[in-house]
KEROGU-460173 format. One record per atom (N, C-alpha, C): x, y, z; residue number from 1. Coordinates in steps of 0.05 Angstrom, whole numbers, m for minus. Each point is the difference from the previous one (the first is absolute). Example, Ala and Ser with C-alpha at 12.3 -4.5 7.8 and 13.67 -1.06 7.14 Angstrom:
residues 2
r x=264; y=m114; z=156; num=1
r x=m18; y=24; z=0; num=1
r x=18; y=24; z=0; num=1
r x=m7; y=21; z=m14; num=2
r x=16; y=24; z=1; num=2
r x=m15; y=22; z=14; num=2
This chain:
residues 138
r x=522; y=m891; z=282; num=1
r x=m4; y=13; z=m26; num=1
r x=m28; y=10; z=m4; num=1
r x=m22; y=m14; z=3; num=2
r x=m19; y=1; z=8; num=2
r x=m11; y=36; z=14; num=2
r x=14; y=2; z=22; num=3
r x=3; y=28; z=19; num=3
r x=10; y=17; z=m16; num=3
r x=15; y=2; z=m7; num=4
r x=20; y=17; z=m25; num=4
r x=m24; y=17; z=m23; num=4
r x=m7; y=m27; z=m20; num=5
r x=m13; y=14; z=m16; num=5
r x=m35; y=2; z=9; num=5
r x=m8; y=m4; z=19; num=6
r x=m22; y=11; z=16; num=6
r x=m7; y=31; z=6; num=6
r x=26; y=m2; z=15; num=7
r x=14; y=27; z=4; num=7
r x=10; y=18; z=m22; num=7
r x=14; y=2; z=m19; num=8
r x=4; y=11; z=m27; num=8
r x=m22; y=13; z=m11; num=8
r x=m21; y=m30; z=5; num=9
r x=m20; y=13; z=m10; num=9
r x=m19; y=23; z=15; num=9
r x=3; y=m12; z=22; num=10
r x=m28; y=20; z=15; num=10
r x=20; y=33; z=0; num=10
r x=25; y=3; z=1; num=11
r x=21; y=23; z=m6; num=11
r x=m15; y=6; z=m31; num=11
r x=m3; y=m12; z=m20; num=12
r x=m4; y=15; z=m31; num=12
r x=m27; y=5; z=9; num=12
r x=m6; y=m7; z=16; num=13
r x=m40; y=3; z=m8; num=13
r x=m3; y=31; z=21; num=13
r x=18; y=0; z=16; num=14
r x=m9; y=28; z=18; num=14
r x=19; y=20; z=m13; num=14
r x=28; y=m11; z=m17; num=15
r x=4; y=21; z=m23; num=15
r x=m22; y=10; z=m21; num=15
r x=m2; y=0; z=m6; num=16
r x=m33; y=m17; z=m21; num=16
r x=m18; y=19; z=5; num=16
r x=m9; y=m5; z=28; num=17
r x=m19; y=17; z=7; num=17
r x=3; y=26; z=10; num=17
r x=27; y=10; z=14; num=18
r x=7; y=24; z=6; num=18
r x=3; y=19; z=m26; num=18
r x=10; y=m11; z=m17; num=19
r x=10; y=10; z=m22; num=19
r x=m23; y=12; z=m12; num=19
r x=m30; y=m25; z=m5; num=20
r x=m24; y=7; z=m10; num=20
r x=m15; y=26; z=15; num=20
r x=2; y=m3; z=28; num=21
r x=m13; y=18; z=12; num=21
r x=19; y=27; z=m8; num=21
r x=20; y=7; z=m3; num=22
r x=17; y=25; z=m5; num=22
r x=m9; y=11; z=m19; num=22
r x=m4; y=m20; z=m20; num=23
r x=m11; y=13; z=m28; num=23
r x=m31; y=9; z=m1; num=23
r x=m17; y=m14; z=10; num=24
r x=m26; y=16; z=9; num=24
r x=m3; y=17; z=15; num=24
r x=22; y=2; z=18; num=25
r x=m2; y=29; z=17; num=25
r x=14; y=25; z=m11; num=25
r x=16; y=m9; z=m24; num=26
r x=5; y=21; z=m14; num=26
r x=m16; y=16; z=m26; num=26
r x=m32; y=m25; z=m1; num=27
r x=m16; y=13; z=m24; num=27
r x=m19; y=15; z=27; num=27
r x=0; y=m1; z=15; num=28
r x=m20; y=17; z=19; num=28
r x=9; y=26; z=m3; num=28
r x=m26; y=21; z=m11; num=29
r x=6; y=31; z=12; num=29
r x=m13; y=3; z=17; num=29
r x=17; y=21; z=10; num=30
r x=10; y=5; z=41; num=30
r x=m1; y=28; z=m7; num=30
r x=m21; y=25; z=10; num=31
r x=12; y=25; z=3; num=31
r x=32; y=8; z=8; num=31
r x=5; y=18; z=m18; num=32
r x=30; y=8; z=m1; num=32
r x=6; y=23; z=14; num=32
r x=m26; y=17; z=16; num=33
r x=5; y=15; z=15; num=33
r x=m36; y=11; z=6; num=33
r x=1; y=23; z=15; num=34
r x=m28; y=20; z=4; num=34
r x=2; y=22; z=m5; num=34
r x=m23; y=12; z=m4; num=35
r x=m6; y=28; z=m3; num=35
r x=m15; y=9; z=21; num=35
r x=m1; y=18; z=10; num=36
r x=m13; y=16; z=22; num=36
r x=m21; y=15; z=m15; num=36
r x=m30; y=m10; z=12; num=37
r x=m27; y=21; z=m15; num=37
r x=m4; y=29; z=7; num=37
r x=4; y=17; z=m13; num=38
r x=m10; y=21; z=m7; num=38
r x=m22; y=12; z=m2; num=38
r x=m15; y=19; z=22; num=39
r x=m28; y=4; z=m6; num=39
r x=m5; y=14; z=m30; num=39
r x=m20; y=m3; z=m11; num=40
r x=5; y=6; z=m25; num=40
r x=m12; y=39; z=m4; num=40
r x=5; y=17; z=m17; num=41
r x=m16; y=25; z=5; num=41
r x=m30; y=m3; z=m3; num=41
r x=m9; y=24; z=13; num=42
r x=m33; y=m5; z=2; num=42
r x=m7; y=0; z=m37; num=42
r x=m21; y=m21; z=5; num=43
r x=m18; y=m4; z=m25; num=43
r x=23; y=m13; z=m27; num=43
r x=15; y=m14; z=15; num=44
r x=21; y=m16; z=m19; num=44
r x=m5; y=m32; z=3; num=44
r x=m16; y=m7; z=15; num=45
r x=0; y=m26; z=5; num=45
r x=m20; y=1; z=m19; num=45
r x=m3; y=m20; z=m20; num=46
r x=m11; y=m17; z=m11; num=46
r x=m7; y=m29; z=14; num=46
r x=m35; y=m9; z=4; num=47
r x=m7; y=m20; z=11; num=47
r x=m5; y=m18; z=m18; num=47
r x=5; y=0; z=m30; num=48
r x=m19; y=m6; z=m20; num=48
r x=0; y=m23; z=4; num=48
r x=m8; y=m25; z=m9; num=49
r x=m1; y=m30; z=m6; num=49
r x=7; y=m9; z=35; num=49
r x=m6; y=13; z=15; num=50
r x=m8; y=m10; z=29; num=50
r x=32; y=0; z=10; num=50
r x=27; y=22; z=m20; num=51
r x=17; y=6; z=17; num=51
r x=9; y=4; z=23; num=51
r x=19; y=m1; z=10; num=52
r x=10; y=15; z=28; num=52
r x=22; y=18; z=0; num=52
r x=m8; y=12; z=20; num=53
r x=26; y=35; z=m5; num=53
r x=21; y=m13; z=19; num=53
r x=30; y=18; z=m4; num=54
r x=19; y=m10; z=23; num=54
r x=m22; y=13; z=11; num=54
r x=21; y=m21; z=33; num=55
r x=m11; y=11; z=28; num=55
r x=35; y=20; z=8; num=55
r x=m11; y=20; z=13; num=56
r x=26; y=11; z=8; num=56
r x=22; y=m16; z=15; num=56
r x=18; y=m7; z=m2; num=57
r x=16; y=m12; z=23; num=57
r x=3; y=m29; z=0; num=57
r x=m20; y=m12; z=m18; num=58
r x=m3; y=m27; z=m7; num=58
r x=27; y=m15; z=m18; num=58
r x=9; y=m17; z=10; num=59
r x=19; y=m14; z=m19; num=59
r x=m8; y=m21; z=m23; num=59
r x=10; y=10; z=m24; num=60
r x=m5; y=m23; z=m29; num=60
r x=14; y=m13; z=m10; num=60
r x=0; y=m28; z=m3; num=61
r x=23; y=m9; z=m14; num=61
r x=11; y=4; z=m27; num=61
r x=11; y=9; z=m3; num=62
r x=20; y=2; z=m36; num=62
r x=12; y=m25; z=m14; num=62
r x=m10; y=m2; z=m15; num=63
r x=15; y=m32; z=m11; num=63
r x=12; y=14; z=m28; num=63
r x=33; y=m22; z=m3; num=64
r x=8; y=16; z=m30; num=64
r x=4; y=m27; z=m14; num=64
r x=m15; y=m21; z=5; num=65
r x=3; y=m29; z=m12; num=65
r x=m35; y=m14; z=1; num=65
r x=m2; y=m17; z=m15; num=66
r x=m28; y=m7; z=m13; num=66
r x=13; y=m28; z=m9; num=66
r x=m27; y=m17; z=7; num=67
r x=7; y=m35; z=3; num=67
r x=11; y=m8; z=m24; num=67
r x=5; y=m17; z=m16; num=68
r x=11; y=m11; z=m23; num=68
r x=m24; y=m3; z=m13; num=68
r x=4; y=12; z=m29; num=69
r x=m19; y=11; z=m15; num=69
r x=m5; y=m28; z=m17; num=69
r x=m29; y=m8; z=m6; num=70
r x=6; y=m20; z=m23; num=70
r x=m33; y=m6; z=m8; num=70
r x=m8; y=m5; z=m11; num=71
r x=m25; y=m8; z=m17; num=71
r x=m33; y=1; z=26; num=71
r x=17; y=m19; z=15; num=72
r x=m18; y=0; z=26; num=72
r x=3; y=22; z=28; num=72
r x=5; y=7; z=m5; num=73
r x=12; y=19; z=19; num=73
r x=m18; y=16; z=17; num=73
r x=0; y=m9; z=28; num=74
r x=m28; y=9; z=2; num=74
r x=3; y=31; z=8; num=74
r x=m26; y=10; z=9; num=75
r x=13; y=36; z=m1; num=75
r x=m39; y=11; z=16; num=75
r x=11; y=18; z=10; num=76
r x=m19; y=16; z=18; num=76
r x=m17; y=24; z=m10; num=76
r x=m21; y=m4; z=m9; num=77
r x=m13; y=18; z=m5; num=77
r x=2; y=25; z=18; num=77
r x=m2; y=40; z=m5; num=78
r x=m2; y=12; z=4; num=78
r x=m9; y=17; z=m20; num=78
r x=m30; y=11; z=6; num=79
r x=m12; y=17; z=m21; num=79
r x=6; y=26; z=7; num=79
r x=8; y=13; z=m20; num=80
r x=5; y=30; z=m11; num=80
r x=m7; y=14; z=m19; num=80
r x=m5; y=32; z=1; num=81
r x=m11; y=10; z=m17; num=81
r x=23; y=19; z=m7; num=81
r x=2; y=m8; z=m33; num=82
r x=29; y=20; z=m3; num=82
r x=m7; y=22; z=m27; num=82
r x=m28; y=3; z=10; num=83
r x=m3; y=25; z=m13; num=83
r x=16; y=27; z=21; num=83
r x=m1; y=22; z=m21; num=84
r x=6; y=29; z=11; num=84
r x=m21; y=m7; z=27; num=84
r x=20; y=8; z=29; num=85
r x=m27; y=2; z=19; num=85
r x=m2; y=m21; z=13; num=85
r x=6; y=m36; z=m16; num=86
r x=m2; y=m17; z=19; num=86
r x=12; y=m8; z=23; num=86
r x=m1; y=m25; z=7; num=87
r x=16; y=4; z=26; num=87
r x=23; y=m31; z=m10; num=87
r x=7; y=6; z=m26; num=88
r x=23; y=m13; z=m10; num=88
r x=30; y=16; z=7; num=88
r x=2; y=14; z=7; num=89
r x=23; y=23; z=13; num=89
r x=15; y=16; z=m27; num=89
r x=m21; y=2; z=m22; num=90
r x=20; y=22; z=m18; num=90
r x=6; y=m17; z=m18; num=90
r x=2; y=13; z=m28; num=91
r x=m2; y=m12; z=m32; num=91
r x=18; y=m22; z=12; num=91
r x=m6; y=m9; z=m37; num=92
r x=16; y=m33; z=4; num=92
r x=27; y=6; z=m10; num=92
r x=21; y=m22; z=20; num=93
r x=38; y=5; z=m10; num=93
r x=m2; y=m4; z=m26; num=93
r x=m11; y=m16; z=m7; num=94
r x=12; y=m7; z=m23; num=94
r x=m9; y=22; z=m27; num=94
r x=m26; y=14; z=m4; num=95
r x=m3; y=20; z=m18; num=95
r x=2; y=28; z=8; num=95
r x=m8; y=0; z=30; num=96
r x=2; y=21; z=20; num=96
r x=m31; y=15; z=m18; num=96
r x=m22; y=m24; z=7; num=97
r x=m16; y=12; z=m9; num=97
r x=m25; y=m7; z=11; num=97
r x=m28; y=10; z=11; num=98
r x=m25; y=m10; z=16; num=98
r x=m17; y=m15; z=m19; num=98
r x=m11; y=m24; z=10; num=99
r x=m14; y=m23; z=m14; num=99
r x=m28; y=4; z=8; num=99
r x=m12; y=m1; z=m17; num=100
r x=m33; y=m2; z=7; num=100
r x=2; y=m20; z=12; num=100
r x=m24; y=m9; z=14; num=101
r x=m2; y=m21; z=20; num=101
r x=m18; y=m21; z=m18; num=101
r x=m5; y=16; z=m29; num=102
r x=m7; y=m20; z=m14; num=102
r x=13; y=m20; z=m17; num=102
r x=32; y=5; z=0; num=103
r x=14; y=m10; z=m12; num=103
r x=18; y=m18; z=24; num=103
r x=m2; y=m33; z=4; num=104
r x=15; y=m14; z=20; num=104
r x=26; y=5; z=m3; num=104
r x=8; y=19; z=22; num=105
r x=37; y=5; z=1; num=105
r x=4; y=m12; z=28; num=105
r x=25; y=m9; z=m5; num=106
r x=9; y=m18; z=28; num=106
r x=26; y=20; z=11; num=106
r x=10; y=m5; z=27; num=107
r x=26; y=8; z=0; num=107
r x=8; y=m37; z=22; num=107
r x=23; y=0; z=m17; num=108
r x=9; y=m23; z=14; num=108
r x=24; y=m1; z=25; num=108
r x=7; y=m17; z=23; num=109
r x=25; y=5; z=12; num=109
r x=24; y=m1; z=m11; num=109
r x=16; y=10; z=16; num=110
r x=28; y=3; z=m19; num=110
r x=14; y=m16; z=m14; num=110
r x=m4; y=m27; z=11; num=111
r x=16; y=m28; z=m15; num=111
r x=m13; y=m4; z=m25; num=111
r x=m31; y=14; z=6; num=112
r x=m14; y=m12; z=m29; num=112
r x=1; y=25; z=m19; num=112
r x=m2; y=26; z=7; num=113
r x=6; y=26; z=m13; num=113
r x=25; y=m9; z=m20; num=113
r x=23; y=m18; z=10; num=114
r x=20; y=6; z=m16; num=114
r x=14; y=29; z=m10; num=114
r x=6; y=18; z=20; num=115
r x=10; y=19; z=m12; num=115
r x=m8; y=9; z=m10; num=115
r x=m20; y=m9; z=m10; num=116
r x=m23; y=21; z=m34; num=116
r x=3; y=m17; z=m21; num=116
r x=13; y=m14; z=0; num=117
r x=m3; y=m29; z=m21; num=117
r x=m33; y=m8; z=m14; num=117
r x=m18; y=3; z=23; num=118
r x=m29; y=m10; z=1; num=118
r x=m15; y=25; z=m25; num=118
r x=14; y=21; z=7; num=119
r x=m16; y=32; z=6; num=119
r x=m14; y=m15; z=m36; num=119
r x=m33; y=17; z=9; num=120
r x=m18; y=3; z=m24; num=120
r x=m6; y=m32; z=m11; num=120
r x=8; y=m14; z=8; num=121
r x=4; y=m30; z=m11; num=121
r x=m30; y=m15; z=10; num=121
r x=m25; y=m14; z=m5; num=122
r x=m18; y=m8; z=11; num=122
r x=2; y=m30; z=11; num=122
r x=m10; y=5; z=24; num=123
r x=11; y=m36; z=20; num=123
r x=m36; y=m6; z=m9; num=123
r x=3; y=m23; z=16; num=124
r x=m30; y=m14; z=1; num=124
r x=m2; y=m8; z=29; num=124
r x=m18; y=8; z=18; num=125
r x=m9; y=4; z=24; num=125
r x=m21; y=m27; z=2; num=125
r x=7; y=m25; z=14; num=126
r x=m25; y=m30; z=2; num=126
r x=0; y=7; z=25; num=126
r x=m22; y=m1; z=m4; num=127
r x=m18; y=m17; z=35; num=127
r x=m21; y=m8; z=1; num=127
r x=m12; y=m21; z=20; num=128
r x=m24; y=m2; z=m1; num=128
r x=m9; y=m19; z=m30; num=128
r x=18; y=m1; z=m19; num=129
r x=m15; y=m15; z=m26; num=129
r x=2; y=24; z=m13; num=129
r x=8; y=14; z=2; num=130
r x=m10; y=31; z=m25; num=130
r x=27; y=18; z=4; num=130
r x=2; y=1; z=m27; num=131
r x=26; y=25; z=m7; num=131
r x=m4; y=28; z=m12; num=131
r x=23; y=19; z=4; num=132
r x=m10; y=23; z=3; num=132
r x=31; y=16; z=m15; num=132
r x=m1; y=13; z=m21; num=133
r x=24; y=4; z=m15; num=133
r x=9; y=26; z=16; num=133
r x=16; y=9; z=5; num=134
r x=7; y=23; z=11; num=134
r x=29; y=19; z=m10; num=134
r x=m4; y=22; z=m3; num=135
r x=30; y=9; z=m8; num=135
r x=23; y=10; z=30; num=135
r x=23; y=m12; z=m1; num=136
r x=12; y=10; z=20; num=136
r x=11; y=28; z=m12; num=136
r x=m11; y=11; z=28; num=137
r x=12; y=39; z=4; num=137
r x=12; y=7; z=15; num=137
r x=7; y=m28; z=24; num=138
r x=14; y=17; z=20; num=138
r x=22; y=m31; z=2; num=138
């Protein structure tokens, strides 16, 4: 009897754990495909904020999923300038309009964009001990 429920158990505990691991490998985003880089036309590359241009021929990953959104959520800085001119890639979706670079506009990834749910709405940006209000535009 002893062997039996030993066994039962060590069976629920690697149920248990398979099960757990499935579900964390389903909050992982995984590129969903690539894009092929494009040289860009002359005097189109924008270097601003220590950018990089495609490289011709270079492969990029595309992601159409973003980690599970929630209070803590941690997230990757990338600075852009989304004035007319910057190298934010063209007005913002959500007003379809260019932001001074004096006004903090964010554009977020797609899970956190929400469809446009976010659009014009201001998040609060922590790090470091210090926050930073920002309006989402993209």
């Amino acid at each position: 009897m002893k062997t039996f429920t030993l066994g039962a158990s060590l069976l629920i505990l690697v149920i248990v754990l398979v099960t757990y691991c499935k579900v964390v490998e389903a909050q992982v985003c995984r590129p969903s495909g690539n894009i092929r880089g494009r040289k860009p036309p002359p005097g189109e590359c924008n270097q601003e904020n220590d950018s990089d241009c495609c490289v011709e021929g270079k492969l990029y990953p595309v992601y159409r999923c973003s980690p599970t959104v929630s209070g803590n959520t941690k997230a990757v800085l990338t600075l852009n300038s989304f004035q007319a001119g910057g190298d934010g890639g063209g007005p913002s979706k959500c007003d379809n309009q260019y932001h001074s670079d004096d006004t903090p506009v964010v554009a977020l990834s797609t899970g956190w964009y929400g469809k446009g749910r976010r659009c014009l709405n201001d998040i609060i940006i922590s790090a470091n001990g210090k926050s930073v209000r920002a309006k989402v535009g993209m």
